[in-house]
N, C-alpha and C positions, 0 to 999 in steps of 0.2 A: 693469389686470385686476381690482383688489379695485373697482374704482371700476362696475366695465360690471355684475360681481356684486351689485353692493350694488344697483344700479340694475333688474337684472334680479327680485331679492326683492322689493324696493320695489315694482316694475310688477304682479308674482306675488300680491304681498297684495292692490294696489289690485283687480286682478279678481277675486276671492275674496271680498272685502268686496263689491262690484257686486253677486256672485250671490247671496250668505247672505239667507235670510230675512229679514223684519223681526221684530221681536222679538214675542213672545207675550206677546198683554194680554186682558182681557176680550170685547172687541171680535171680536178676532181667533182667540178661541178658541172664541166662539159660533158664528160661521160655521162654522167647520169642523165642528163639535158636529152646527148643523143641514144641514149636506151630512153627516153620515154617516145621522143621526133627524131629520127632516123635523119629526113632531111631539115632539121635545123638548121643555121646559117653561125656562124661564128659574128661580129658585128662588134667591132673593136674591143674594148676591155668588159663584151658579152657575150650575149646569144639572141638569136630569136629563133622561136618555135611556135607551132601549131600543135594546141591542146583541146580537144572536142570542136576543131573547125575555127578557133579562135588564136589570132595571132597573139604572143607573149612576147614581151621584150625582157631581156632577165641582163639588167648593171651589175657590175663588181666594181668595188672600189678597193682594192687591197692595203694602199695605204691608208685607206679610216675603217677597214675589216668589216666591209657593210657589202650587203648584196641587197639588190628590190628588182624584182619581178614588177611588170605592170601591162598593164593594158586599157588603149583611150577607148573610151567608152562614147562620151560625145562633147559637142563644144559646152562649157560652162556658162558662154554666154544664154542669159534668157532664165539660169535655172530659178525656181520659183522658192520664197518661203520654204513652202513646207514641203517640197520637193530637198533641201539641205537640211529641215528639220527632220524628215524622216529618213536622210542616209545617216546624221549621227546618231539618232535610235538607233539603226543598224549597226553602226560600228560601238554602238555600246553592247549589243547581246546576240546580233545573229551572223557579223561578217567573220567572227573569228579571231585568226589571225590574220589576215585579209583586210582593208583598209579603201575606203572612197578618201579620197583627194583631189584637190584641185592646182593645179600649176601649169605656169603658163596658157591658161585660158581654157583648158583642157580637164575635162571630168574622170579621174582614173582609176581603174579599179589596180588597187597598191598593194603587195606584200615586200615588207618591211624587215631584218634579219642583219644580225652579225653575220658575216661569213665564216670565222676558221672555228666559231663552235654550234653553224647550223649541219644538223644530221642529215643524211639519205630523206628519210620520212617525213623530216619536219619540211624536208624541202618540198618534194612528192605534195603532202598536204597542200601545203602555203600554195603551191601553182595550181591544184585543185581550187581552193576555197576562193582565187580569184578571178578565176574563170567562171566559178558559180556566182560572185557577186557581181561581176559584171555581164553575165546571162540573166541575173535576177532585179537586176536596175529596173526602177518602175512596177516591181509588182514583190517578192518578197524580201527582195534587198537580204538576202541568204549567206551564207558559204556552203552550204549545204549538209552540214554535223548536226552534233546539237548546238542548243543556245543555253546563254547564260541567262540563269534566273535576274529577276528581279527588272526587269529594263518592259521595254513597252509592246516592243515587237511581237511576243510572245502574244498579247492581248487584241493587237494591228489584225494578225492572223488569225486568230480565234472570231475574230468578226467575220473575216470571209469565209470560213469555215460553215460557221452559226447563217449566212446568208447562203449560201448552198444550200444548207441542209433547209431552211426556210423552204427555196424555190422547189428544194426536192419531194418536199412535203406534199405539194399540187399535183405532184405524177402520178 
């Protein structure tokens, strides 16, 4: 019995290994780059693209297996309190995978990734959810999915939800 089990797991991985992707490399990340932006740009050990009208810069680093996606949002200088209090709300429950950062002086909306075991989708996603959090700077600080329980944002929202429906009240 432990033997047909073992046998069984053993068969179970080999197919699972068959379907997985092959790993994500420069190569394989341009294609996909140019089936989302046809006129993408190659841009040294990247790409830049246009996603809903927003430029993307998408790093590879092959020798530390990391890719990031990103897009400057605006200058850092000026940002207020609670304008940084309210983007790590965000990246605690509604940007995702998708990430606000700050470097070199510059406010970014960042997706973050090993390269040789990000998938097709997870990629797709990731350039989605940053173009949604830096579309939604200033007002739902989003990726646009859902959100994870327990963080603040969910409650941020629910306010201007509940003021709407206040003002709507009057009509």
């Amino acid at each position: 019995m432990i033997r047909l089990a073992l046998l069984l797991i053993f068969l179970a991985g080999g197919l699972a290994a068959q379907e997985a992707e092959p790993p994500m490399d420069y190569e394989r990340l341009g294609k996909i780059i140019f089936a989302l932006d046809p006129e993408a740009q190659p841009r040294g050990p990247g790409f830049q693209l246009t996603v809903s009208d927003i430029s993307v810069v998408v790093i590879t680093d092959t020798n530390a297996d990391r890719m990031r996606a990103m897009i400057p949002i605006r200058s850092a200088e000026g940002l207020t309190t609670e304008e940084l209090h309210r983007m790590m709300q965000a990246n605690f429950d509604t940007t995702l995978d998708a990430r606000y950062a700050i470097a070199d002086g510059i406010l970014w909306a960042a997706f973050i990734h090993p390269l040789s075991p990000l998938e097709k989708d997870q990629l797709i996603s990731g350039l989605a959810q940053t173009v949604n959090i830096a579309k939604t700077y200033g007002s739902l600080y989003s990726g646009g999915a859902q959100q994870y329980g327990g963080g603040d944002s969910n409650d941020l929202q629910r306010e201007l939800i509940e003021e709407l429906l206040k003002k709507g009240e009057e009509i």
